[in-house]
PyMOL commands that place a pseudoatom at each C-alpha (Angstrom):
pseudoatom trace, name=CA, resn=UNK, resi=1, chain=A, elem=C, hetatm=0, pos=[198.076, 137.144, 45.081]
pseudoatom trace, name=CA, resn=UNK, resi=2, chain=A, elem=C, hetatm=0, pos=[197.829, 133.958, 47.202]
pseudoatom trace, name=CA, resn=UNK, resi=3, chain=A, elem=C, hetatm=0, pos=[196.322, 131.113, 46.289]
pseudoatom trace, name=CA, resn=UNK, resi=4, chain=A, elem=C, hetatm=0, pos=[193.374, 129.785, 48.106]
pseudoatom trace, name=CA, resn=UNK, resi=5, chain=A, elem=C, hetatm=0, pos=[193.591, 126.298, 48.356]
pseudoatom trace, name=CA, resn=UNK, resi=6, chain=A, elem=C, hetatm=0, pos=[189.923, 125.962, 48.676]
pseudoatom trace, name=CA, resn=UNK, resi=7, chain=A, elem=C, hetatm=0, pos=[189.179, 127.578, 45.453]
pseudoatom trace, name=CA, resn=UNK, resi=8, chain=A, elem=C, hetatm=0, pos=[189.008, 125.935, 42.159]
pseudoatom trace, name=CA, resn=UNK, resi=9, chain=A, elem=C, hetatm=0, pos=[189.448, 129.190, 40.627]
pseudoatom trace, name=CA, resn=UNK, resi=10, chain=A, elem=C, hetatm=0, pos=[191.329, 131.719, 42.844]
pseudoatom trace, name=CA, resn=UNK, resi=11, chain=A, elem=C, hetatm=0, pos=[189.562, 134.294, 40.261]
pseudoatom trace, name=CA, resn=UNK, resi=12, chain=A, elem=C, hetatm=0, pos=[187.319, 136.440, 43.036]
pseudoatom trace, name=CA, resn=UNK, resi=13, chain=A, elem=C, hetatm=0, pos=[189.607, 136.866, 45.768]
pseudoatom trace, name=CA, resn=UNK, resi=14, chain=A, elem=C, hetatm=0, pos=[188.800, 140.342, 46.010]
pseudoatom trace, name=CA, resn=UNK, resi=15, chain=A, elem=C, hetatm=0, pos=[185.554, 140.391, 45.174]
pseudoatom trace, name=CA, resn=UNK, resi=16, chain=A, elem=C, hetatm=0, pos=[185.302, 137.633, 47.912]
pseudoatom trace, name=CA, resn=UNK, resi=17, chain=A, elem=C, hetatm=0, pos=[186.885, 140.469, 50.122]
pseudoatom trace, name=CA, resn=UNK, resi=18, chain=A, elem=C, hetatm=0, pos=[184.799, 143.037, 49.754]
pseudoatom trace, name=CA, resn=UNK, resi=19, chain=A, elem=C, hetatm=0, pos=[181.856, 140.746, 50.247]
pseudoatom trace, name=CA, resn=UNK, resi=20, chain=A, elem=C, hetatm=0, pos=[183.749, 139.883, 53.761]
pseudoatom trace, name=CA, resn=UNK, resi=21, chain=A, elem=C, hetatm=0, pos=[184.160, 143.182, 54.812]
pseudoatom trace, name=CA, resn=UNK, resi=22, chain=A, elem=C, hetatm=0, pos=[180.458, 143.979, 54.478]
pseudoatom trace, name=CA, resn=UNK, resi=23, chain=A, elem=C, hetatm=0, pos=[179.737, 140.625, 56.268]
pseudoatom trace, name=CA, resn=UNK, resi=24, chain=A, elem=C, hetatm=0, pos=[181.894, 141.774, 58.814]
pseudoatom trace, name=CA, resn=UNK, resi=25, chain=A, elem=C, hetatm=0, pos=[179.568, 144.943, 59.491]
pseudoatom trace, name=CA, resn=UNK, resi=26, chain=A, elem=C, hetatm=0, pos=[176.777, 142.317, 61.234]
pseudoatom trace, name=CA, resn=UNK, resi=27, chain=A, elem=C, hetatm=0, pos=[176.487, 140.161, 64.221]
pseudoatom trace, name=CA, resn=UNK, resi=28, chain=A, elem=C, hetatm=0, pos=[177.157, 137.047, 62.210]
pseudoatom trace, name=CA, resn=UNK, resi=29, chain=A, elem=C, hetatm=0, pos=[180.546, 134.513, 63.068]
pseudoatom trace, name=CA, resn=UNK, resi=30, chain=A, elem=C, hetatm=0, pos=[182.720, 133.112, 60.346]
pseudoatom trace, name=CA, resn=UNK, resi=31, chain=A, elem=C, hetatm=0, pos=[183.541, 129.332, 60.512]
pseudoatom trace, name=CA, resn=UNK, resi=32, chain=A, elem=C, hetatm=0, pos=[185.147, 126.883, 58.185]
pseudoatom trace, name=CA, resn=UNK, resi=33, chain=A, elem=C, hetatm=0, pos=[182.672, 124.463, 56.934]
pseudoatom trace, name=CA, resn=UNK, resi=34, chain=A, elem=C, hetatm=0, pos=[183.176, 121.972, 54.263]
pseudoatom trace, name=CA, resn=UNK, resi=35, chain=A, elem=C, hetatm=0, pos=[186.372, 123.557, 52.608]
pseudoatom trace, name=CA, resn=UNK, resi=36, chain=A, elem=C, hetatm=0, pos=[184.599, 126.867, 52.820]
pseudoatom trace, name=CA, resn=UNK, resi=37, chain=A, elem=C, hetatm=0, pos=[183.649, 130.131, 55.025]
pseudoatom trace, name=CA, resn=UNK, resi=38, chain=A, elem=C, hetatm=0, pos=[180.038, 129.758, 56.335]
pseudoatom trace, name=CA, resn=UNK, resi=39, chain=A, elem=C, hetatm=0, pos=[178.555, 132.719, 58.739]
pseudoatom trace, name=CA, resn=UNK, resi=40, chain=A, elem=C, hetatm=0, pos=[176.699, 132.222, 61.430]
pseudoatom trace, name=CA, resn=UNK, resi=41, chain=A, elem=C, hetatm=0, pos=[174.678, 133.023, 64.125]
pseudoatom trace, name=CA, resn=UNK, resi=42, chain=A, elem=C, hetatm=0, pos=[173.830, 131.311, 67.829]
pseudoatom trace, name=CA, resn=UNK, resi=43, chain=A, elem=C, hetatm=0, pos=[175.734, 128.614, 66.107]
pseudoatom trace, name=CA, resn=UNK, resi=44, chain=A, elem=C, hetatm=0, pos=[173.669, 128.176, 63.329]
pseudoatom trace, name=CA, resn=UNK, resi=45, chain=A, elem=C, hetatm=0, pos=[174.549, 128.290, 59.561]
pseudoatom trace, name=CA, resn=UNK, resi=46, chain=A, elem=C, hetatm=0, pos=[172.955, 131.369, 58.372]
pseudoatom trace, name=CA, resn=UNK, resi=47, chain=A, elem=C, hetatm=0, pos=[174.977, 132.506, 54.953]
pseudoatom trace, name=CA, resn=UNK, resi=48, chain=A, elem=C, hetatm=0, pos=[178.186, 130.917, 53.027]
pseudoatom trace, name=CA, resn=UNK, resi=49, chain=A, elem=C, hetatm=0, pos=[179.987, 132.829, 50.597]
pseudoatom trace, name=CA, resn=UNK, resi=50, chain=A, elem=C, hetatm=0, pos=[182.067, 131.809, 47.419]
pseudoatom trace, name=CA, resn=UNK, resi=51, chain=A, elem=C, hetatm=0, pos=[183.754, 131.690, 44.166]
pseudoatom trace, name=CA, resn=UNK, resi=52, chain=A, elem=C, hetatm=0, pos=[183.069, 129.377, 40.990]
pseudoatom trace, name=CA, resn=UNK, resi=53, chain=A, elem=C, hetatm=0, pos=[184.114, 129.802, 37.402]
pseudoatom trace, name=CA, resn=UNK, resi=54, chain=A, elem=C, hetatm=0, pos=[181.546, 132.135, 36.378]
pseudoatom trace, name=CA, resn=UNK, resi=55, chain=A, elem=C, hetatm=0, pos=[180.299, 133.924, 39.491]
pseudoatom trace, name=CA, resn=UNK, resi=56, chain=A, elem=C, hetatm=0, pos=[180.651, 134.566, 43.157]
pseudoatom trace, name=CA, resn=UNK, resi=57, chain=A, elem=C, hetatm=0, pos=[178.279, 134.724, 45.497]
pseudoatom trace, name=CA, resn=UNK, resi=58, chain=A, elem=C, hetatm=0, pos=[176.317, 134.295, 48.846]
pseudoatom trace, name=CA, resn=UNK, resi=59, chain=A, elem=C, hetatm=0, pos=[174.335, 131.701, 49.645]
pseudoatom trace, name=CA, resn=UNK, resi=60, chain=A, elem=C, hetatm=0, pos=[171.369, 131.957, 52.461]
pseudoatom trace, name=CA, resn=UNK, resi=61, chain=A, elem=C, hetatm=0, pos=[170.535, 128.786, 54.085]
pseudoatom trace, name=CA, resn=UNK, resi=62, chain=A, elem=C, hetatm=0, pos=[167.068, 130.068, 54.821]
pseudoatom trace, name=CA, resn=UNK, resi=63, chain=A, elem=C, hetatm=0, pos=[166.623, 132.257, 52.106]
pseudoatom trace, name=CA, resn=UNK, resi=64, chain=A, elem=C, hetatm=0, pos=[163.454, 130.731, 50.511]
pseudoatom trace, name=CA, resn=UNK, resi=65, chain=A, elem=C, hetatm=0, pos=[161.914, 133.323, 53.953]
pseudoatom trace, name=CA, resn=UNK, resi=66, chain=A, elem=C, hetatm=0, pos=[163.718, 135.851, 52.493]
pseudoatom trace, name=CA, resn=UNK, resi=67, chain=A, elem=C, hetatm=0, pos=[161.726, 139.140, 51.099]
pseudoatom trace, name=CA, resn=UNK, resi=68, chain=A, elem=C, hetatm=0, pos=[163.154, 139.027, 47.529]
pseudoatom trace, name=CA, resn=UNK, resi=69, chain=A, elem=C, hetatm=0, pos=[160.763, 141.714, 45.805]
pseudoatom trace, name=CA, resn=UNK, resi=70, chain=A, elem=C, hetatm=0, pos=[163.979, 142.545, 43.946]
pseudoatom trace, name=CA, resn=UNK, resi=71, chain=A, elem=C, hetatm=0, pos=[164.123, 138.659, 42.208]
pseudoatom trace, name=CA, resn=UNK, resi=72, chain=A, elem=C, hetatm=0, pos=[168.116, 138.713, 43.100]
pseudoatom trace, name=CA, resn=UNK, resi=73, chain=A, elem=C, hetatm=0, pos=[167.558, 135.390, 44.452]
pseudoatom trace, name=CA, resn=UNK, resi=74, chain=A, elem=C, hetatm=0, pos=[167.591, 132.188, 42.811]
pseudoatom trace, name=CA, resn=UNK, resi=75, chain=A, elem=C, hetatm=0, pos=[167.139, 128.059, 43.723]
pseudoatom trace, name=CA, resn=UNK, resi=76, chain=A, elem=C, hetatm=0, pos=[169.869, 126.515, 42.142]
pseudoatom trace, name=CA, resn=UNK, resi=77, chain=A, elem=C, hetatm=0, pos=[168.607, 123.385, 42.458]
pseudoatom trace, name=CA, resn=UNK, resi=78, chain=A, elem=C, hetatm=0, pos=[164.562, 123.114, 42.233]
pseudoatom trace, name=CA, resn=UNK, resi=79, chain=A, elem=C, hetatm=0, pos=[164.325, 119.139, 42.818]
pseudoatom trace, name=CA, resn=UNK, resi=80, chain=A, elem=C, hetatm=0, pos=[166.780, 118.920, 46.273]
pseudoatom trace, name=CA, resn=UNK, resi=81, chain=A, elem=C, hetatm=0, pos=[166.893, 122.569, 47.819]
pseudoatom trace, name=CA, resn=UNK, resi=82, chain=A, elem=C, hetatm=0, pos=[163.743, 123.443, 49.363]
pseudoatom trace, name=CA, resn=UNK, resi=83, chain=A, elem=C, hetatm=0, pos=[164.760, 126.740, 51.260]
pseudoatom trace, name=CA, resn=UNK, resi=84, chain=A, elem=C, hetatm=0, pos=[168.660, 127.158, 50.306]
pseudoatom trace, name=CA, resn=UNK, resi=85, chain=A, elem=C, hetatm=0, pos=[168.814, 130.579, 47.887]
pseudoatom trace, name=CA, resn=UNK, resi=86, chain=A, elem=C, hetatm=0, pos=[171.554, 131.915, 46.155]
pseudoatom trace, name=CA, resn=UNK, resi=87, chain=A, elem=C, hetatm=0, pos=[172.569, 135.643, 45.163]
pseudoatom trace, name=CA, resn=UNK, resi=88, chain=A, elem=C, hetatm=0, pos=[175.120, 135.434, 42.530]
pseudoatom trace, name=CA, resn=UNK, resi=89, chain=A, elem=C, hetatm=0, pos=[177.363, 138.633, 40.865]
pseudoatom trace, name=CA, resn=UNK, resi=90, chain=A, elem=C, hetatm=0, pos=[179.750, 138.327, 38.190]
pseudoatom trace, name=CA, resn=UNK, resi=91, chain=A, elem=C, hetatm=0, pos=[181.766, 141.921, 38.502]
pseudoatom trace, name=CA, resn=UNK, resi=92, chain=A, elem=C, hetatm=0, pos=[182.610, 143.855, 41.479]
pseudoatom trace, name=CA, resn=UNK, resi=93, chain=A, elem=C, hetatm=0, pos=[180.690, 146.825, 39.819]
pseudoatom trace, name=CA, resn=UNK, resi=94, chain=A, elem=C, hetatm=0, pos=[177.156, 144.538, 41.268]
pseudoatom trace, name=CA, resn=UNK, resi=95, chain=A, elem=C, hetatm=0, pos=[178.210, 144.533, 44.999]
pseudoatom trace, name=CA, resn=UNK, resi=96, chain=A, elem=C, hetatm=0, pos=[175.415, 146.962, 46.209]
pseudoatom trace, name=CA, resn=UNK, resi=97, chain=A, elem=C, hetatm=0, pos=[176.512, 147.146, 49.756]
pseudoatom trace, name=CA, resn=UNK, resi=98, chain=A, elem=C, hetatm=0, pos=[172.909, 148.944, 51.287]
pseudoatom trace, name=CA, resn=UNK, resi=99, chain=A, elem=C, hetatm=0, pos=[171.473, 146.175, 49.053]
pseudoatom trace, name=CA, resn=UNK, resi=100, chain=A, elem=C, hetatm=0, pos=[173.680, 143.306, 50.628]
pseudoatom trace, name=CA, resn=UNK, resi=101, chain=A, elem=C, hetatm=0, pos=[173.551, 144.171, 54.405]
pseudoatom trace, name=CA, resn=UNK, resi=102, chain=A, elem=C, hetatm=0, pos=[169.366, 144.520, 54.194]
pseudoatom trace, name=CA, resn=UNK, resi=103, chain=A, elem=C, hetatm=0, pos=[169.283, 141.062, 52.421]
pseudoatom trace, name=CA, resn=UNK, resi=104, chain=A, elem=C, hetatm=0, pos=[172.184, 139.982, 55.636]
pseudoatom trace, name=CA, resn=UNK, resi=105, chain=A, elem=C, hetatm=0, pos=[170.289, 141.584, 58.622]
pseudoatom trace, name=CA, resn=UNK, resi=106, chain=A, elem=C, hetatm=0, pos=[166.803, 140.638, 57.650]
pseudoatom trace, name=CA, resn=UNK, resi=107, chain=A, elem=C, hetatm=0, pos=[168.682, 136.560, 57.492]
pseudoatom trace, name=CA, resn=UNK, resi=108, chain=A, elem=C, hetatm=0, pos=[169.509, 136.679, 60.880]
pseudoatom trace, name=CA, resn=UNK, resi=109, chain=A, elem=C, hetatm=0, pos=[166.467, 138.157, 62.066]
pseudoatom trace, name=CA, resn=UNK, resi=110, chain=A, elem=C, hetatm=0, pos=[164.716, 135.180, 60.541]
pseudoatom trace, name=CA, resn=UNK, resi=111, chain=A, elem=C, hetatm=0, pos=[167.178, 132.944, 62.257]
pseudoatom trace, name=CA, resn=UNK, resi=112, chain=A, elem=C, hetatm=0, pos=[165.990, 134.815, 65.847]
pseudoatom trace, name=CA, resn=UNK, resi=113, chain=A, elem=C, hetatm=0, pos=[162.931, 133.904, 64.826]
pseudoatom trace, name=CA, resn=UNK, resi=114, chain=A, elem=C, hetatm=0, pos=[164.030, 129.925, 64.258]
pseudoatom trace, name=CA, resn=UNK, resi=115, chain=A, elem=C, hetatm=0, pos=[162.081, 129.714, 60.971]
pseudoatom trace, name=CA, resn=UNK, resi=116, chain=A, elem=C, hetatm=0, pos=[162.886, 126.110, 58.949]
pseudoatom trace, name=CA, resn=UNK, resi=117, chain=A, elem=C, hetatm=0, pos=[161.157, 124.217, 56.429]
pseudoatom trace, name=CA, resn=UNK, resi=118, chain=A, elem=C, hetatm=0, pos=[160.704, 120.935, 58.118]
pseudoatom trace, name=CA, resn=UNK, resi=119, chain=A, elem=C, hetatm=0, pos=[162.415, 118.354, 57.235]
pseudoatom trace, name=CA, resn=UNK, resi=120, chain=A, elem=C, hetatm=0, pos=[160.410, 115.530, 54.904]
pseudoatom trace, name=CA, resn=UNK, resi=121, chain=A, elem=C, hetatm=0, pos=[159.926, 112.258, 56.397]
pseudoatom trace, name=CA, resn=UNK, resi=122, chain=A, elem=C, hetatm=0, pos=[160.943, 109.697, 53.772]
pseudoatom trace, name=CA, resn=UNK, resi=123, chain=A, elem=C, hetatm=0, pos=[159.108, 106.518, 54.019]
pseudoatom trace, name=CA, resn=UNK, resi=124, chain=A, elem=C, hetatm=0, pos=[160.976, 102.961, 54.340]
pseudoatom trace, name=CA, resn=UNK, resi=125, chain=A, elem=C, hetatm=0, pos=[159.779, 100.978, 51.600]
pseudoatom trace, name=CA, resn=UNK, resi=126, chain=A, elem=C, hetatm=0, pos=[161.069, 97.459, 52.355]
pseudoatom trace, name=CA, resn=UNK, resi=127, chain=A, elem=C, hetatm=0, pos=[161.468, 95.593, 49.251]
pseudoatom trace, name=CA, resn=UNK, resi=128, chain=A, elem=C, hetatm=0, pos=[159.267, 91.818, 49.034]
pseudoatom trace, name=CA, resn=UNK, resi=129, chain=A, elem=C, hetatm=0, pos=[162.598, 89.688, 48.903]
pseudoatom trace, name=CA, resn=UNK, resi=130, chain=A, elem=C, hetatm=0, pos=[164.102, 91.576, 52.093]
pseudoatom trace, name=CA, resn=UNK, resi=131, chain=A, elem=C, hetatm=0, pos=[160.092, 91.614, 53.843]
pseudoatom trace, name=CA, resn=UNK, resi=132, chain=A, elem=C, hetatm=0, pos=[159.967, 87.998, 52.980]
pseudoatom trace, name=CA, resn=UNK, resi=133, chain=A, elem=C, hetatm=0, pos=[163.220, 86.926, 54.931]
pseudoatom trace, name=CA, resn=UNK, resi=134, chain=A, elem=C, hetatm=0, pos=[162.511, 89.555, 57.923]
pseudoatom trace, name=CA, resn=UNK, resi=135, chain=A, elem=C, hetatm=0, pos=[158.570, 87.673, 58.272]
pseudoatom trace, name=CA, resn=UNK, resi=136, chain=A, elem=C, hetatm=0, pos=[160.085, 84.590, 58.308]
pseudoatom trace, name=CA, resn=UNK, resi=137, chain=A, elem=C, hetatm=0, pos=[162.396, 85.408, 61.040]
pseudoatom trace, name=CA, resn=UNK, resi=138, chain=A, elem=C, hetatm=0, pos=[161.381, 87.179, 64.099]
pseudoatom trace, name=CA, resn=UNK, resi=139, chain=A, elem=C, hetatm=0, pos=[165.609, 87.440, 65.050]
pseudoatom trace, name=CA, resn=UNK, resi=140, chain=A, elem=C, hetatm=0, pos=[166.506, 88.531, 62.255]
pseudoatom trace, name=CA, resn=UNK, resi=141, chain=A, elem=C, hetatm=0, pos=[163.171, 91.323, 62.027]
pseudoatom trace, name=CA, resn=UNK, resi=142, chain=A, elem=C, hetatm=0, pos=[164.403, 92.774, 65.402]
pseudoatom trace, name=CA, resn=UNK, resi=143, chain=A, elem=C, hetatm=0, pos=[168.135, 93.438, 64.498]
pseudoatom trace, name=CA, resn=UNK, resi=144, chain=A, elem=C, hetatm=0, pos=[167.146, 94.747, 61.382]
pseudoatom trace, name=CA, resn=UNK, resi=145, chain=A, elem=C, hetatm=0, pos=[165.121, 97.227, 63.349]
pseudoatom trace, name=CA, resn=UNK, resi=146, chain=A, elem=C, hetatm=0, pos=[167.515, 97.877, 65.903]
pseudoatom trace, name=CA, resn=UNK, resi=147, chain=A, elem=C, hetatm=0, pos=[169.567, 99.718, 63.174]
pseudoatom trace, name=CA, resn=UNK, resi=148, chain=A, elem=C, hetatm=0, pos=[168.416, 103.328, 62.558]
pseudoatom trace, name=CA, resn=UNK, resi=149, chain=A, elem=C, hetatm=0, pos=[166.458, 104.324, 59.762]
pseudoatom trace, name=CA, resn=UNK, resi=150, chain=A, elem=C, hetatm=0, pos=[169.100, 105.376, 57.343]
pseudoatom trace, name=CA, resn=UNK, resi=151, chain=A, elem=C, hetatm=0, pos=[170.927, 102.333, 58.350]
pseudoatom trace, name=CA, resn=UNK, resi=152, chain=A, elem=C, hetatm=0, pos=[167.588, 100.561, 57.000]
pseudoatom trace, name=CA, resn=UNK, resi=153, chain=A, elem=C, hetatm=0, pos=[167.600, 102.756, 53.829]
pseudoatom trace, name=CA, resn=UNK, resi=154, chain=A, elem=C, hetatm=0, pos=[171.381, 101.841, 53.131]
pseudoatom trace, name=CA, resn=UNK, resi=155, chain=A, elem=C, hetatm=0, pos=[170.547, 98.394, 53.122]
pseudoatom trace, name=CA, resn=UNK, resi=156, chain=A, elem=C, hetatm=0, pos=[167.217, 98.462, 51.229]
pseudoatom trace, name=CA, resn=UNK, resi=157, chain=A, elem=C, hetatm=0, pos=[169.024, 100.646, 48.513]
pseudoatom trace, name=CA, resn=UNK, resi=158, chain=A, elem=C, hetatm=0, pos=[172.099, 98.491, 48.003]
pseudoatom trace, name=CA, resn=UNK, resi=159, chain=A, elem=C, hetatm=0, pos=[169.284, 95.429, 47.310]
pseudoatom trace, name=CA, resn=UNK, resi=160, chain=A, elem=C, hetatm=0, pos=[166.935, 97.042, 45.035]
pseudoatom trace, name=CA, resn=UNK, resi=161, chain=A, elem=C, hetatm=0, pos=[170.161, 99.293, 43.460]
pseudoatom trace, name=CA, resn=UNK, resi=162, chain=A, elem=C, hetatm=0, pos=[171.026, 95.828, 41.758]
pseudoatom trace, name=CA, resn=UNK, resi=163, chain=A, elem=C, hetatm=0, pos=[169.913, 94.949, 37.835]
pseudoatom trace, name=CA, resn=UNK, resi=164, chain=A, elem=C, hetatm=0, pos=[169.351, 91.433, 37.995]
pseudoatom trace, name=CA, resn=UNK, resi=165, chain=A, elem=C, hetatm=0, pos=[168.183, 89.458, 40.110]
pseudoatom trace, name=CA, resn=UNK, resi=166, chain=A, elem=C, hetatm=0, pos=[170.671, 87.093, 41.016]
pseudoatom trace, name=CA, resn=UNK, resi=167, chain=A, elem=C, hetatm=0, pos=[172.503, 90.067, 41.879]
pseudoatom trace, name=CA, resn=UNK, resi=168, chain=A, elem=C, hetatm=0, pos=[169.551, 91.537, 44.301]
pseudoatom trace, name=CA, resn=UNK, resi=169, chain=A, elem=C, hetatm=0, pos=[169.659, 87.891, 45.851]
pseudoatom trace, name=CA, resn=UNK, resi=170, chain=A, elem=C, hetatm=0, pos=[173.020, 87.337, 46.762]
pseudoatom trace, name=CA, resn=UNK, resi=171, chain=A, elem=C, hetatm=0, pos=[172.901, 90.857, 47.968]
pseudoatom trace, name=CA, resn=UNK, resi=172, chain=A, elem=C, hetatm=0, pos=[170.334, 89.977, 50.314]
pseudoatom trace, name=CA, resn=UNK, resi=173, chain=A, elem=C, hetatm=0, pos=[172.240, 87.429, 51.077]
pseudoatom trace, name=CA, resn=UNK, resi=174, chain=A, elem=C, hetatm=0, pos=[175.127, 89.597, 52.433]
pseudoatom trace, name=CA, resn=UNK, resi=175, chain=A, elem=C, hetatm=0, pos=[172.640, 91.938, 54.261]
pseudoatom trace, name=CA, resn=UNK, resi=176, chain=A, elem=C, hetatm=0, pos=[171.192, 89.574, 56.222]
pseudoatom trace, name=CA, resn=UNK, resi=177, chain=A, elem=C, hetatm=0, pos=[174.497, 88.061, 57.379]
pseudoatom trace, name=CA, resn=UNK, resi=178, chain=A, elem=C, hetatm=0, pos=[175.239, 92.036, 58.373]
pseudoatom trace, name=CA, resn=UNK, resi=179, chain=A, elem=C, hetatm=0, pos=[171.773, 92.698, 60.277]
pseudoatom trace, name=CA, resn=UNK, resi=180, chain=A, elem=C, hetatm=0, pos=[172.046, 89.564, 61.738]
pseudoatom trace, name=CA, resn=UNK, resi=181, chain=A, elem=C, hetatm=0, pos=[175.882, 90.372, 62.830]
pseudoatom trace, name=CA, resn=UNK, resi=182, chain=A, elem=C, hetatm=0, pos=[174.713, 93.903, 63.743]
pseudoatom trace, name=CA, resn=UNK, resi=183, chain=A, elem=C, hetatm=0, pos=[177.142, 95.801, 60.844]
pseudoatom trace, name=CA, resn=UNK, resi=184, chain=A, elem=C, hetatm=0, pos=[175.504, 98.117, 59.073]
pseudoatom trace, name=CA, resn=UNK, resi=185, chain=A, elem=C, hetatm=0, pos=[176.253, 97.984, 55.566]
pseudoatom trace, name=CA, resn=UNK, resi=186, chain=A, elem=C, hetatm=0, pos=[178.843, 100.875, 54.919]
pseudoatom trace, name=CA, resn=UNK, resi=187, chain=A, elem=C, hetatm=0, pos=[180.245, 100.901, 59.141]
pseudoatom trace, name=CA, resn=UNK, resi=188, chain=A, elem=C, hetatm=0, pos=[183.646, 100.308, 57.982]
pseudoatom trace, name=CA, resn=UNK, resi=189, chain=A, elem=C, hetatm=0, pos=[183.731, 103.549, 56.375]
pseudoatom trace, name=CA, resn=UNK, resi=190, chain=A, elem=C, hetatm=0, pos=[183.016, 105.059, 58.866]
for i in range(1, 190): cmd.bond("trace and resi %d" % i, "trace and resi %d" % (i + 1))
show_as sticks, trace
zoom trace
């Protein structure tokens, strides 16, 4: 067997497979996608599929629309995935095809339909220290609001992040040479 350099395990290759070749039997396109195969449709990331050390599985990207009288579908992660699902197998002997393909088909009907939790709004709480500097400063406010929210959030994070507080100040310090040079705080990176 060859190894798949994207799996950690190489264990389901043909379990992987045969979910592939039911995949294959809809209207949705595979794509490579952060290391892995993701389906979609109209361009749009509709399933993903893979192998860990104790299961394989497909993931639906909009599955919390998903009709799931059968409970095959879990959240893997209650506190950050709000409509991500998972159906998991650990033998080839679970891969109900009929099963599969009516779980696939009614996905991409609810991606005709363009159905999406919204995404949350998350509220930019300056901290005092950094609200402080940007009142007394009407140059310095402007920049810093010239950079885009998450821009904001990286800087108001990296302040606050710190235990003391001689740490959070010459932090603040550094920021405020950044907004007022127009660098966002992790541009190099980038």
């Amino acid at each position: 067997m060859k190894e798949n350099k994207w799996s950690k395990t190489n264990k389901w290759e043909n379990e992987l497979e045969q979910l592939k070749s039911i995949i294959h039997k809809t209207s949705l396109i595979p794509v490579t996608k952060w290391g892995g195969i993701v389906y979609t449709y109209n361009n749009k990331n509709v399933i993903g599929i893979g192998g860990f050390k104790s299961y394989f599985g497909i993931w639906f990207y909009n599955g919390v629309f998903l009709n799931d009288d059968r409970k095959l579908l879990i959240n893997a992660n209650e506190e950050n995935t709000k409509s991500l699902r998972q159906m998991r197998f650990y033998a080839a002997a679970e891969i109900d095809e009929k099963r599969i393909l009516a779980y696939l088909n009614e996905a991409i009907e609810i991606e005709k339909k363009g159905l999406i939790i919204p995404k949350e709004k998350k509220e930019t709480v300056i901290p005092i220290i950094l609200q402080n500097k940007l009142s007394e400063n009407a140059e310095l406010l402007n920049k810093f609001n010239t950079f885009s929210p998450f821009k904001q959030r990286e800087f108001i994070e990296f302040i606050t992040s710190a235990k003391l507080e001689k740490t959070k100040l010459s932090r603040l310090e550094k920021v405020m040479t950044m907004i007022n040079d127009g660098i966002g705080l992790n541009d190099k990176y980038r």
